[in-house]
N, C-alpha and C positions, 0 to 999 in steps of 0.2 A: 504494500500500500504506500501513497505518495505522501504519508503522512510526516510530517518533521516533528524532530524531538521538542521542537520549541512550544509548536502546539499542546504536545501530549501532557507535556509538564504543568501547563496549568490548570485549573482544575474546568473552566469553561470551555477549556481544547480538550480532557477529556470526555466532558459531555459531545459535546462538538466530534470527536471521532464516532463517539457511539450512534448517535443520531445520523452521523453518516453511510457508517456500516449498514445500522437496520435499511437505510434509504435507499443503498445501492443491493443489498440483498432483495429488496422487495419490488428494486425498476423501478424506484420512484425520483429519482435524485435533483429531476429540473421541477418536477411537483414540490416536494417540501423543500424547496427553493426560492419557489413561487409564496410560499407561504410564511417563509422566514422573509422575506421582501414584504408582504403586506404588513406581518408584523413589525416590522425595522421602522418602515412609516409611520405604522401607527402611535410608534413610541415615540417619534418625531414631530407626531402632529398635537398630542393625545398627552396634556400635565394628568389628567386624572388617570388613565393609563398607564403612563411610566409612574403617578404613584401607586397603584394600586402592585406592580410587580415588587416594588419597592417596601412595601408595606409590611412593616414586622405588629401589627396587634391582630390583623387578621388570623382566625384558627386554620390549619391544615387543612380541615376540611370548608370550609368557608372563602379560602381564597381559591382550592379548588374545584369548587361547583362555579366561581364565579369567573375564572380560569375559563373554563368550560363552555361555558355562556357566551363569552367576547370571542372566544374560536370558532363557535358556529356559529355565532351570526357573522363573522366574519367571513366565512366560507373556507377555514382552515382544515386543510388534509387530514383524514383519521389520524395518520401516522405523527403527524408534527399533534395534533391535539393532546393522543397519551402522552408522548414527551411533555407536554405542555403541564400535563398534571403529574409526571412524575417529578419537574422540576418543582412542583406547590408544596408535593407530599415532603419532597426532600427541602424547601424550604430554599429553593436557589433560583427561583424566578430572578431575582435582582440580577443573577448574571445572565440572561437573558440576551444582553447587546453582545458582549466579551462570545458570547457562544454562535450569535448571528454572525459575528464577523467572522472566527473562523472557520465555519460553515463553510462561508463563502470562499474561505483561502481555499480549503480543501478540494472545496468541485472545482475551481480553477485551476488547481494544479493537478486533479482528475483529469481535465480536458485539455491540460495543455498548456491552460492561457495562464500568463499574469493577470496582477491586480494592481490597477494604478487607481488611487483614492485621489480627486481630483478635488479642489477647493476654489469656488468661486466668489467673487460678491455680488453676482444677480446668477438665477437662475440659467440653467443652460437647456436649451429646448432640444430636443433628439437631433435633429441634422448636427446641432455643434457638435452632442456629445458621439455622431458615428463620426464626425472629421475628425476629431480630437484620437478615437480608438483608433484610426485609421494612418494617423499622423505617428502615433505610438508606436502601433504596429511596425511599422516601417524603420524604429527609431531599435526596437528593442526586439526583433526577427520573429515573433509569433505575437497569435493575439492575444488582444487586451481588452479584459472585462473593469470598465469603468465603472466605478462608485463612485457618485458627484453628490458635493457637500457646498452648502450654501453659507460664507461667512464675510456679511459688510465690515466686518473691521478691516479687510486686505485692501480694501477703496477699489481694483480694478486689476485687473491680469490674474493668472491661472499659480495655483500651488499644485504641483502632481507630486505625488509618491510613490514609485513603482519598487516594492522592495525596500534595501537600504537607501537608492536613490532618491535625490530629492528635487526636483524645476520647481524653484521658486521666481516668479515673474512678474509677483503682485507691487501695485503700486505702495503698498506700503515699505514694500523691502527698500522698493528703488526710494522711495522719501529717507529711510534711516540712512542708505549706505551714501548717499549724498550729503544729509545730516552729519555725518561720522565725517567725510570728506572737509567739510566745511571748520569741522570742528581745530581741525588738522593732527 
């Protein structure tokens, strides 16, 4: 398996193997994919969702019937929903993002591809973000599955991270290292 020690070692890269094994044992791998992606959103969009994963006074079973509840109306996969209440039962819901992300490392490097986490200050609409993988692609010799994050403090231009690499481009850098310049 193309799994790395780095993942294994923590303890949301071991849920995050496990949940992968079952997925690719069962053919499901771009489904509870699909589903770790609505959920990643939803943590994104959703304060009373990311508290509620968060939440230590709820009982075991209480965060997981409720658990339960936001997965299917969600339209979440069987397979990702038990995981979903076994993270309640074990009380690990809160690493929930740390297990989404490497999720994602794993079926990427299942398939081949990198993963370049991309940071912008306005959103980026599909054509940019296939010119962007495509730009990459070309940069770094196979593909590249983008994850784009939205943050106005960089004022303008793109932060990539592909790996230990880093293209920083944002107009914040260029204002400090010109700052720093000036400084002398």
């Amino acid at each position: 398996m193309e799994t790395s020690g780095g993942i294994q070692a923590s303890l949301s890269g071991r849920y995050a193997v496990a949940l992968f094994d079952l997925a690719r044992d069962a053919q499901s791998l771009d489904t509870v994919a699909g589903s770790l992606a609505a959920l990643k959103a939803a943590l994104a969009e959703s304060a009373e969702f990311k508290g509620l994963i968060n939440s230590p006074v709820l009982s075991r079973d209480a965060i997981g019937k409720t658990i339960a509840a936001v997965a299917s109306t969600m339209g979440i996969d069987p397979l990702t929903t038990k995981f979903l209440g076994v993270l309640a039962q074990n009380r690990r819901l809160a690493q929930l993002p740390a297990i989404i992300r490497a999720y994602e490392t794993l079926l990427s490097n299942h398939k081949g591809e990198a993963r370049a986490e991309v940071t912008s200050a306005h959103p980026l609409d599909a054509d940019q973000v296939a010119a962007l993988a495509r730009n990459l692609r070309a940069r770094v010799g196979r593909d590249v599955a983008v994850d784009a994050k939205v943050d106005p403090a960089i004022l303008g231009g793109l932060v990539v991270k592909i790996g230990s690499q880093m293209i920083d481009s944002s107009i914040r850098t260029r204002l400090n290292t010109l700052a720093m310049a000036m400084k002398g």
